[in-house]
KEDOKE-117006 format. One record per residue: residue in three letters; y, z, x of N, C-alpha, C in turn. Coordinates in steps of 0.2 Angstrom, whole numbers, padded with zeros to 4 digits, always signed. Each point is the difference from the previous one (the first is absolute). Example, Ala and Ser with C-alpha at 12.3 -4.5 7.8 and 13.67 -1.06 7.14 Angstrom:
// KEDOKE-117006
Ala-0028+0039+0066+0006+0000-0004+0006+0000+0004 Ser+0005-0004-0002+0006+0001+0004+0005+0003-0004 
END
This chain:
// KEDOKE-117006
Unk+0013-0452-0122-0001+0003-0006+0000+0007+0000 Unk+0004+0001-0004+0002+0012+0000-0005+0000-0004 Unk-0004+0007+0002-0006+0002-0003+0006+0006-0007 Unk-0004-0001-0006+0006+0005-0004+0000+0007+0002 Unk+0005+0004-0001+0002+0004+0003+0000+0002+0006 Unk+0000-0005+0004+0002+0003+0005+0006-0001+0006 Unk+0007-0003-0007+0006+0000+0005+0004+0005-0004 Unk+0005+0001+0002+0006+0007-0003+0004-0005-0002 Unk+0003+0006-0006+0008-0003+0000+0005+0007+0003 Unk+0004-0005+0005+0003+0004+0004+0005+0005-0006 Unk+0000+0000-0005+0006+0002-0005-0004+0009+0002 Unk-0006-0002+0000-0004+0008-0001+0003+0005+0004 Unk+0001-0001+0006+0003+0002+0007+0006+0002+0001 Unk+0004-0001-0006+0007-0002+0002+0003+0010-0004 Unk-0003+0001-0006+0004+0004+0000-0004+0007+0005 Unk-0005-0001+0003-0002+0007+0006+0006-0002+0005 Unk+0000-0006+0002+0005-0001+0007+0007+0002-0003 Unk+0001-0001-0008+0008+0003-0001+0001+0007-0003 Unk-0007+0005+0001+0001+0005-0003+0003+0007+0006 Unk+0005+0005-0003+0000+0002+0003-0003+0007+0002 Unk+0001+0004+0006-0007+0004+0001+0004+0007-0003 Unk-0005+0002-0004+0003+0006-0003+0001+0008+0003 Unk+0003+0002+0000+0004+0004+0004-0002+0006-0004 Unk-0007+0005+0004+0000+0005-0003+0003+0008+0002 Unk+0000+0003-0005+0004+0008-0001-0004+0003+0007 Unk+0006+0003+0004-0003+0003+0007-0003+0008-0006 Unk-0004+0002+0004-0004+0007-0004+0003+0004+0004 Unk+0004+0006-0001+0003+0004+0001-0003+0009-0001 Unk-0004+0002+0002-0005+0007-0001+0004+0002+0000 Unk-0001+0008-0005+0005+0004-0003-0002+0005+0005 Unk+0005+0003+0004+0002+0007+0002-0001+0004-0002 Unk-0004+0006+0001+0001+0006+0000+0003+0006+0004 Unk+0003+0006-0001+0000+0006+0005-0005+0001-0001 Unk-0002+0005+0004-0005+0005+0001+0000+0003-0005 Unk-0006+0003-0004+0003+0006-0007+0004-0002-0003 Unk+0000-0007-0004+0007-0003+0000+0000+0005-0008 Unk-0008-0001-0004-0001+0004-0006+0003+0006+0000 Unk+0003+0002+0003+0001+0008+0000+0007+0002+0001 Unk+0003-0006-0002+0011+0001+0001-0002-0002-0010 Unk+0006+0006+0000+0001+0001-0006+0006-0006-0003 Unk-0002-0002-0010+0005-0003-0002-0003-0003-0004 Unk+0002-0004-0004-0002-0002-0006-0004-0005+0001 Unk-0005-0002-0004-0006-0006+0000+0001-0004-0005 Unk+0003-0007-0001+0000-0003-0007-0008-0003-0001 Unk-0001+0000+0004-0007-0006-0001-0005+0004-0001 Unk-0004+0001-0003-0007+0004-0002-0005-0001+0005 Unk-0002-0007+0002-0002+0002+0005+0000+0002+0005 Unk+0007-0001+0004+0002+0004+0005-0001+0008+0000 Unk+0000+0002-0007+0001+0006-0002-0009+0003+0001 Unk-0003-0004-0004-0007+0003+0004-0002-0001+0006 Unk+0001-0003+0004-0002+0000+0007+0004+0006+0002 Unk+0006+0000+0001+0003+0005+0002-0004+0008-0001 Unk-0001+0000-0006-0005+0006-0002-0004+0000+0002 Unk-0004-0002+0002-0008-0001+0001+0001+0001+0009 Unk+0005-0004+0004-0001+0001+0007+0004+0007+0002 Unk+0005+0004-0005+0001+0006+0002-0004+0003-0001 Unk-0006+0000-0005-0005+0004-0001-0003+0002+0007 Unk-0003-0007+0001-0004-0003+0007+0002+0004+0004 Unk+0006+0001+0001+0003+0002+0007+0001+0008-0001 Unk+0000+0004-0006+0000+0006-0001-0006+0002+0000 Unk-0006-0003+0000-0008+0000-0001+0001+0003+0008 Unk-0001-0004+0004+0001-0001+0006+0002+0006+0006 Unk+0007+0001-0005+0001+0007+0003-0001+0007-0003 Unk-0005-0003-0003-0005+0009-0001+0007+0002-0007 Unk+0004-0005-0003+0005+0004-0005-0004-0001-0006 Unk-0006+0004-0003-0002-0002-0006+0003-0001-0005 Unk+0005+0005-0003+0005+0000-0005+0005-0004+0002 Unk+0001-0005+0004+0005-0004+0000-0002-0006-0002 Unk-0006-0002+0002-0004-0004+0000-0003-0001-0008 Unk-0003+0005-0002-0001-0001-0008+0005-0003-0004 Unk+0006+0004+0000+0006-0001-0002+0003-0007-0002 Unk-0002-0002+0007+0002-0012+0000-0006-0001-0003 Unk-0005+0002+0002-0007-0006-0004+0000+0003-0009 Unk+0002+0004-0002+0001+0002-0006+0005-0004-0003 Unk+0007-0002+0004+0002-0002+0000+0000-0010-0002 Unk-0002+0000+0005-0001-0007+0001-0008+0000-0005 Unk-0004+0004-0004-0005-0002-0005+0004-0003-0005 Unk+0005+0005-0004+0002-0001-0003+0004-0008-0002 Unk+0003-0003+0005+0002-0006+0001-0005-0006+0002 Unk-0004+0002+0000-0006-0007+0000-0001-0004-0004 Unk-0001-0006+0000+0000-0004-0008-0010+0002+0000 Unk-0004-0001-0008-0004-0002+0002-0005-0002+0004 Unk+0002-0006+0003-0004-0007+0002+0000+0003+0007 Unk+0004+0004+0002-0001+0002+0008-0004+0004+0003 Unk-0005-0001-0002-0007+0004+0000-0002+0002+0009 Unk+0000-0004+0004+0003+0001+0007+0003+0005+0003 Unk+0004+0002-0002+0007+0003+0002-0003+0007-0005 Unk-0002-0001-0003+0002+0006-0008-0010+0003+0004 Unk-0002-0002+0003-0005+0001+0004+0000+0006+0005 Unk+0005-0003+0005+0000+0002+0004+0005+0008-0002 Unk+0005-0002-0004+0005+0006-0002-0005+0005+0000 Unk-0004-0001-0007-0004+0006-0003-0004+0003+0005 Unk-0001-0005+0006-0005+0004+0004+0004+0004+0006 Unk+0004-0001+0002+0007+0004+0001+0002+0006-0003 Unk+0000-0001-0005+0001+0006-0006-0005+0005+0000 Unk-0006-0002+0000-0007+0004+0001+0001+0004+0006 Unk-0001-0005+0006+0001+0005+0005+0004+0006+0001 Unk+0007-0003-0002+0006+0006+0001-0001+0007-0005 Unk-0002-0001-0005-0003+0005-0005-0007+0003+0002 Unk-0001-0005+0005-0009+0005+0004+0003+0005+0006 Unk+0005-0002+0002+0004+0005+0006+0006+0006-0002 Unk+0000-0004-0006+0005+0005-0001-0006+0008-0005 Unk-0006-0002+0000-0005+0005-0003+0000-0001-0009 Unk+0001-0006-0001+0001-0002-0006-0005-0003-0002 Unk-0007+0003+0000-0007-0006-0001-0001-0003-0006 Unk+0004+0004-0007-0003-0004-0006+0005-0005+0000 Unk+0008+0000+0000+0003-0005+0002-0004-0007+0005 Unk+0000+0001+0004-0004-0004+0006-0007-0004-0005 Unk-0004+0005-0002-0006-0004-0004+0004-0005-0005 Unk+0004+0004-0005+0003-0006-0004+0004-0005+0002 Unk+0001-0001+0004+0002-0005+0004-0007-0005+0002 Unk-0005+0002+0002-0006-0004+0003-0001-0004-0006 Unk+0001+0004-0008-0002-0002-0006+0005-0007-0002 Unk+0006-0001+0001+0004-0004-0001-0003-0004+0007 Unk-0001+0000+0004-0002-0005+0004-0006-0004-0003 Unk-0005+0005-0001-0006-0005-0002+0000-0004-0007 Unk+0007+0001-0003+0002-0005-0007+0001-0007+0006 Unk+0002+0000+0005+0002-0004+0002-0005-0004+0008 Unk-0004+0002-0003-0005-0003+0005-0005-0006-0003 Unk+0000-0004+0006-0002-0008-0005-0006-0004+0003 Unk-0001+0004+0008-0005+0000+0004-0003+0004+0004 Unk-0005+0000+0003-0004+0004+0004+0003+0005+0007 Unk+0005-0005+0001+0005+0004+0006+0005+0004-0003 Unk+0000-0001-0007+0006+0005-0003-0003+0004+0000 Unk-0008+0000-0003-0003+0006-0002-0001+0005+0004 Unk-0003-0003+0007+0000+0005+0007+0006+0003+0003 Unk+0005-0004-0003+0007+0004+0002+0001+0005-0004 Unk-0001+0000-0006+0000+0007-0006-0005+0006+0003 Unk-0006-0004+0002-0006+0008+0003+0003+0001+0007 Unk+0001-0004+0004+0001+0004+0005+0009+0005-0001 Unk+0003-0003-0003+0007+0005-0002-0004+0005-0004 Unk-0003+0001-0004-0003+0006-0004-0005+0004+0006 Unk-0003-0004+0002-0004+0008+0006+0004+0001+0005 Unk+0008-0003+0002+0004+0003+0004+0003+0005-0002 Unk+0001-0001-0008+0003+0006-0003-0006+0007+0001 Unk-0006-0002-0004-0003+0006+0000-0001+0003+0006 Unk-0002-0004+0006+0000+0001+0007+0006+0006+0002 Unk+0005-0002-0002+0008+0003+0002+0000+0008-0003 Unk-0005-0002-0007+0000+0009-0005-0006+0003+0002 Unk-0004-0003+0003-0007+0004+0003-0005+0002-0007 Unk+0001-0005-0003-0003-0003-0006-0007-0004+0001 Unk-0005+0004+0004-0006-0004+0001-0005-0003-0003 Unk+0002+0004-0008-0007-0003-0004+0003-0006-0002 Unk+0006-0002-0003+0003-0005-0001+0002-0008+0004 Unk+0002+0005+0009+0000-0006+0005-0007-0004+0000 Unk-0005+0005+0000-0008-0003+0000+0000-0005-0005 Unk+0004-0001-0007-0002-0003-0004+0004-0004+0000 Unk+0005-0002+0003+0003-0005+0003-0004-0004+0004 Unk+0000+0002+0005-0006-0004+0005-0006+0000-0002 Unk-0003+0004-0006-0006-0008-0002+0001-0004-0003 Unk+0007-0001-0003+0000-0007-0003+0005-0004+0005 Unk+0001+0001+0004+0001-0005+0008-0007-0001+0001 Unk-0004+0004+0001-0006-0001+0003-0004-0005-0005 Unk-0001+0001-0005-0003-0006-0005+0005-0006-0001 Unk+0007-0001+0001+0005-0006+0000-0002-0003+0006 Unk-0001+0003+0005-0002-0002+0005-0005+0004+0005 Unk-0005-0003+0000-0008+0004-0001+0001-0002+0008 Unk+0003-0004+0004-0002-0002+0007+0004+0002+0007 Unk+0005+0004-0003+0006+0004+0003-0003+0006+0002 Unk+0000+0001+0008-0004+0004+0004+0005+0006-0001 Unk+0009+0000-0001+0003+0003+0002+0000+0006-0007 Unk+0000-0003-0006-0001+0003-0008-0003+0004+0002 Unk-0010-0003+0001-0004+0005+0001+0000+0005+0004 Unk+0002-0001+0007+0004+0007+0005+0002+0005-0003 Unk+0006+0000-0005+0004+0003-0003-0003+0004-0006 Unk-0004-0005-0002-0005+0003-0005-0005+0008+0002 Unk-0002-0004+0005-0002+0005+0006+0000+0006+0001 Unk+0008+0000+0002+0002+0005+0005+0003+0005-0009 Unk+0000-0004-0004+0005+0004-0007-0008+0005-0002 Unk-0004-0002-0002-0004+0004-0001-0004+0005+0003 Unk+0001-0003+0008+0000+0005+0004+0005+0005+0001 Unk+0005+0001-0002+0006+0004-0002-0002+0005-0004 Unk-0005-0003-0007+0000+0003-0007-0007+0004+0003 Unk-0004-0003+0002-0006+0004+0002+0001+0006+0005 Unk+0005-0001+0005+0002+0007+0003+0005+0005-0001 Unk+0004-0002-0006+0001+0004-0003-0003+0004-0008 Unk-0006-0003+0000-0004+0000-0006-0004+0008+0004 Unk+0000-0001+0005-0006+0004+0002+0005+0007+0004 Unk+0006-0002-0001+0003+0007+0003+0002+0005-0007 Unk-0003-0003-0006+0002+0005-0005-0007+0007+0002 Unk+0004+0007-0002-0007+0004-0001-0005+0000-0002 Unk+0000-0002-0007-0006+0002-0003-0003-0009-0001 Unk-0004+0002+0004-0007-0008-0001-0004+0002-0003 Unk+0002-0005-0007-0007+0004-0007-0005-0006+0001 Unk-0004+0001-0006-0007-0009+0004+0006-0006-0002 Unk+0005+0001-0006+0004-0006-0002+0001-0004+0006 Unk+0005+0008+0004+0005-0003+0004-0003-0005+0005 Unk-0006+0004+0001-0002-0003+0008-0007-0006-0002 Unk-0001+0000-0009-0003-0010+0001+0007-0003-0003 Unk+0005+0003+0005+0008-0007-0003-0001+0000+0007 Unk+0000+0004+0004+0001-0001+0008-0004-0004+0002 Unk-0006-0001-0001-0005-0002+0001+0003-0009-0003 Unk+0002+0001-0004+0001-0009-0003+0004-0003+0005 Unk+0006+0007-0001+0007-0003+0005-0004-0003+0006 Unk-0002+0005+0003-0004-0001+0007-0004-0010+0000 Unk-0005+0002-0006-0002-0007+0000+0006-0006-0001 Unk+0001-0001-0003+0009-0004+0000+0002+0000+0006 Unk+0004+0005+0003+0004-0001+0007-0005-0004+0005 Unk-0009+0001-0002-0002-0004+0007-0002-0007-0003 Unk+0000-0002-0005+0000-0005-0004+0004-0004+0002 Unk+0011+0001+0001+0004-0003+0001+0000-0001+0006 Unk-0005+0003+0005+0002+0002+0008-0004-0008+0001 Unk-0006+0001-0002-0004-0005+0001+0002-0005-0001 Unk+0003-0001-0006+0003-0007-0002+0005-0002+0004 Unk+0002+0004+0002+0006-0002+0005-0002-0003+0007 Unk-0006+0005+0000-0002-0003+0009-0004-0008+0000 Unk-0004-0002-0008+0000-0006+0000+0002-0004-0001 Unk+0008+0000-0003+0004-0004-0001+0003-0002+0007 Unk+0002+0004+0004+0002+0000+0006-0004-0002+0004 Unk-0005+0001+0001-0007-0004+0006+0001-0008-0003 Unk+0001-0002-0005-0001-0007+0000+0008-0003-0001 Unk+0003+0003+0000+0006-0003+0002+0003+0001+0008 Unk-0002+0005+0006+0000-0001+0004-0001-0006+0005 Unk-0003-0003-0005-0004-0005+0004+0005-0008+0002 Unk+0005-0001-0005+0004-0002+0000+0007+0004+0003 Unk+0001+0006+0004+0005+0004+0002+0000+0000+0009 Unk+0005+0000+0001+0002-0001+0007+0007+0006+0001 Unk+0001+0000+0008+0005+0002+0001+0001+0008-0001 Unk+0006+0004-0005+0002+0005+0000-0003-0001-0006 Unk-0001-0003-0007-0004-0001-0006-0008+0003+0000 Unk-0002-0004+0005-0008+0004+0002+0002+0008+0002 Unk+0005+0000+0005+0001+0007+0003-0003+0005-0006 Unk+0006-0001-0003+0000+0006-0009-0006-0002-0003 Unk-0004-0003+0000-0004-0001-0004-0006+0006+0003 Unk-0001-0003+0008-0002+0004+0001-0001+0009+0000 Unk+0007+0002+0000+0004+0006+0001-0006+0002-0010 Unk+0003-0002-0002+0000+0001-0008-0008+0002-0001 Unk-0007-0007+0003-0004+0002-0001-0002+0008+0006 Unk+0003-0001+0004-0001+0008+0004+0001+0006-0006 Unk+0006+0000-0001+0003+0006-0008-0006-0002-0004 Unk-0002-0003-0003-0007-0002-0006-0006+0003+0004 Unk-0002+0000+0007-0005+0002+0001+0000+0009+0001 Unk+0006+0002+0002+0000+0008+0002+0001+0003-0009 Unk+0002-0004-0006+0003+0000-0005-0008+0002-0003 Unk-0003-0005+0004-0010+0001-0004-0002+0005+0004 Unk+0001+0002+0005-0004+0004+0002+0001+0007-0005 Unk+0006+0001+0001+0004+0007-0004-0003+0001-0008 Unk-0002-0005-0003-0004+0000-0006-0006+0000+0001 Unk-0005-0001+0005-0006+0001+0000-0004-0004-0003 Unk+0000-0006-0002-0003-0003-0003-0006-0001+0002 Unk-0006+0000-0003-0009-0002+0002-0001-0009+0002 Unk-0005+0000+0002-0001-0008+0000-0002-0004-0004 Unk-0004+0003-0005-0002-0002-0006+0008-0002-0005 Unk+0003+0004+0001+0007-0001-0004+0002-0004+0004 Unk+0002-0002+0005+0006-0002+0004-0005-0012-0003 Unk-0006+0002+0002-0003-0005-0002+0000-0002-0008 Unk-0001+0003-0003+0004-0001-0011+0006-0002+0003 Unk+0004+0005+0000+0008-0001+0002+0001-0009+0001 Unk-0002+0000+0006+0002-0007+0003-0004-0008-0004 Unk-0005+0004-0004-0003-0007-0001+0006+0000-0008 Unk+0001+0004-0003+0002-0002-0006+0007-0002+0002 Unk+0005+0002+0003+0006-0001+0004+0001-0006+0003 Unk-0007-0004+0002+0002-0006+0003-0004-0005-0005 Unk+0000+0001-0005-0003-0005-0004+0004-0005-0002 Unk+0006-0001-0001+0004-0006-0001+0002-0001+0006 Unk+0001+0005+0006+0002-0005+0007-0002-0006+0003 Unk+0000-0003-0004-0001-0010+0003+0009-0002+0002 Unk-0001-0002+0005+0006-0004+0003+0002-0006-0005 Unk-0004-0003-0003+0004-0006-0003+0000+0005-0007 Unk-0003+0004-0004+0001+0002-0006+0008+0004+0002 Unk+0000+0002+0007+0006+0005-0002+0007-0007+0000 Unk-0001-0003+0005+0005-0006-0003+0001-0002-0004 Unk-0003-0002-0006-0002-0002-0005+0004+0007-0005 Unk-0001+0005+0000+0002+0004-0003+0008+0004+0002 Unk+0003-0006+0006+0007+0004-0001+0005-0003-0007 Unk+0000+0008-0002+0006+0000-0006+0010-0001+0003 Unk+0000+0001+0005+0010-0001+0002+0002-0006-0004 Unk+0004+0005-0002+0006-0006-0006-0003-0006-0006 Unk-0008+0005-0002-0001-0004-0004+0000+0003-0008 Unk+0003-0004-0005+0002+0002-0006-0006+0004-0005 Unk+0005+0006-0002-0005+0007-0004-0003-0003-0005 Unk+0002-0006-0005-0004-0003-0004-0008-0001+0004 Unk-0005+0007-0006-0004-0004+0003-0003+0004+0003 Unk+0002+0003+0004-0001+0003+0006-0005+0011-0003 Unk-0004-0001+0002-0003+0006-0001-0003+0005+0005 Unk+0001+0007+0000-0001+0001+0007-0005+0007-0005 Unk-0004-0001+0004-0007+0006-0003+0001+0006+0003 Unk-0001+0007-0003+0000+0005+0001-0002+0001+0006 Unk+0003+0007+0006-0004+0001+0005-0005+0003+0000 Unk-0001+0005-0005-0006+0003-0001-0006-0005+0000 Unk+0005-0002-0006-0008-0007-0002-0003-0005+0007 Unk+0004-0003+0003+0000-0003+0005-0005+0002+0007 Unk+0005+0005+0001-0004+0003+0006-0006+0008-0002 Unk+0006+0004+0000-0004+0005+0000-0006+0001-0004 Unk+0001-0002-0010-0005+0003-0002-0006-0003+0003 Unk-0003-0007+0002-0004-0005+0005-0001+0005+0004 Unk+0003+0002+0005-0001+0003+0004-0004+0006-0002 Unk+0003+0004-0003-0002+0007+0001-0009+0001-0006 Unk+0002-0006-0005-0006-0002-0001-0008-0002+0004 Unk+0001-0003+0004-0005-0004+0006-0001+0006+0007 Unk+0005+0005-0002+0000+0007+0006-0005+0002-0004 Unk+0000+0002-0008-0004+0004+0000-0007-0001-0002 Unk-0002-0007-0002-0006-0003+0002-0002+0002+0006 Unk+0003-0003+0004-0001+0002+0008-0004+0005-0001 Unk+0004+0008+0001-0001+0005+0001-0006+0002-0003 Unk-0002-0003-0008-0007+0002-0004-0002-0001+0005 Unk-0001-0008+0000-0007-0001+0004-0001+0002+0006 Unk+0005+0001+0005-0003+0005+0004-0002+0006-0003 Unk+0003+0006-0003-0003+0003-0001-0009+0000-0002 Unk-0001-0005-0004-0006-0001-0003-0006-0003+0008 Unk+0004-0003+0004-0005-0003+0006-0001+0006+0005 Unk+0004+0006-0003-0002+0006+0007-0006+0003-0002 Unk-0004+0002+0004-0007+0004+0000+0002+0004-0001 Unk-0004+0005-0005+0002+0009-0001-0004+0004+0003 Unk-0004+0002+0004-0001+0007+0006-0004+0005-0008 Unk-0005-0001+0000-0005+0005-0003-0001+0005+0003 
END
């Protein structure tokens, strides 16, 4: 007795045994010269046509030719469709830089401005501020690179490297703040804020670093190390009290929780939505708040000498 289903009909079988095995297309990768973009002659294809643009840019970028270099991404803008937000990305940012070397900052900024039409996440957005405080950087534009890097610093609150910079920028503005001649009382309570600020960054820096060290090995540890040295001689040269240095650090590590900072990484997550609070509001006004609490009540807990 056959259990059902359980015999074939050989017919099944017959057309795999008589099929024949299909013969595919060998894949043939297309050749290049070297530089091939860079032999002259006509383009029919559009797309051909912008690549070609965009890698002469590249390679005029490269060798220090900025005007030659704007000229193809200028170029090659024009010829973009739309949809190619990628490409039309990178151009503009090409664009930007070649108009920052060439001494051409408001061009450069307007450039930053068609970027950020075109930003759709968090990594676009970081790529637009650090292109804009490269630029002010390049102009010696300090009040403005500093306000680039607080909003790195607020995009990304747990980036040791931002706060460094942040650092070191107002330490820039502070010394040159105090080489002007005439220090009226205005001038020297903005020094005094600078002052406070620069060791504000310094400190946040050194405790973003101590707890990421702990996970660094190798030549990684090495710089990290190196860096908290530069933060320590960076605080001594400002003088901070201990009373302050202690403020400082408790309002600066208050969101430092390890699983809060993972929890809070924003890379490549979509701007809907997304809100990034004031620096002042964030840190400083806190800060300079809780400093001057501080300070009353000391004052009020000193004996006064009859």
């Amino acid at each position: 007795m056959e259990i059902f289903g359980s015999t074939f009909d050989d017919s099944v079988f017959e057309e795999s045994r008589n099929r024949v095995a299909a013969v595919l297309p060998t894949y043939e990768p297309k050749l290049c010269e070297p530089e091939w973009f860079c032999q002259d002659g006509h383009i029919e294809d559009a797309l051909e046509e912008q690549k070609t643009l965009k890698f002469r840019g590249d390679l005029a970028y490269r060798r220090k030719q900025y005007q030659v270099a704007l000229d193809e991404y200028m170029s090659c803008l024009t010829l973009l469709p739309a949809g190619n937000t990628s490409v039309k990305r990178d151009v503009l940012e090409g664009i930007a830089r070649c108009c920052c070397h060439l001494g051409r900052k408001e061009d450069a900024l307007s450039a930053c401005e068609k970027l950020r039409l075109e930003i759709s996440n968090t990594c676009h957005l970081t790529c637009v501020l650090q292109l804009e405080w490269s630029i002010h950087e390049h102009h010696r534009d300090l009040t403005n690179s500093i306000s680039s890097l607080q909003q790195l610093c607020c995009l990304h609150p747990y980036h040791s490297g931002y706060w460094l910079n942040l650092a070191m920028s107002y330490q820039r503005l502070l010394e040159s703040e105090r080489c002007l001649e005439k220090q009226c009382e205005d001038q020297m309570q903005t020094n005094n804020i600078l002052n406070l600020k620069t060791i504000m960054c310094f400190i946040r820096t050194r405790l973003l670093i101590e707890i990421l060290r702990i996970q660094q090995f190798s030549f990684v540890l090495e710089n990290s190390q190196k860096v908290l040295q530069e933060v320590e001689e960076a605080l001594q040269v400002l003088h901070p009290n201990e009373k302050m240095l202690q403020t400082v650090s408790e309002v600066m590590s208050e969101d430092l929780n390890p699983e809060k900072m993972r929890e809070e990484n924003q890379d490549g997550e979509s701007l809907s939505g997304l809100y990034i609070k004031d620096f002042d509001d964030r840190w400083w006004t806190k800060f300079y708040t809780k400093l001057q609490k501080t300070t009353t009540l000391s004052m009020h807990t000193i004996p006064v000498d009859r």
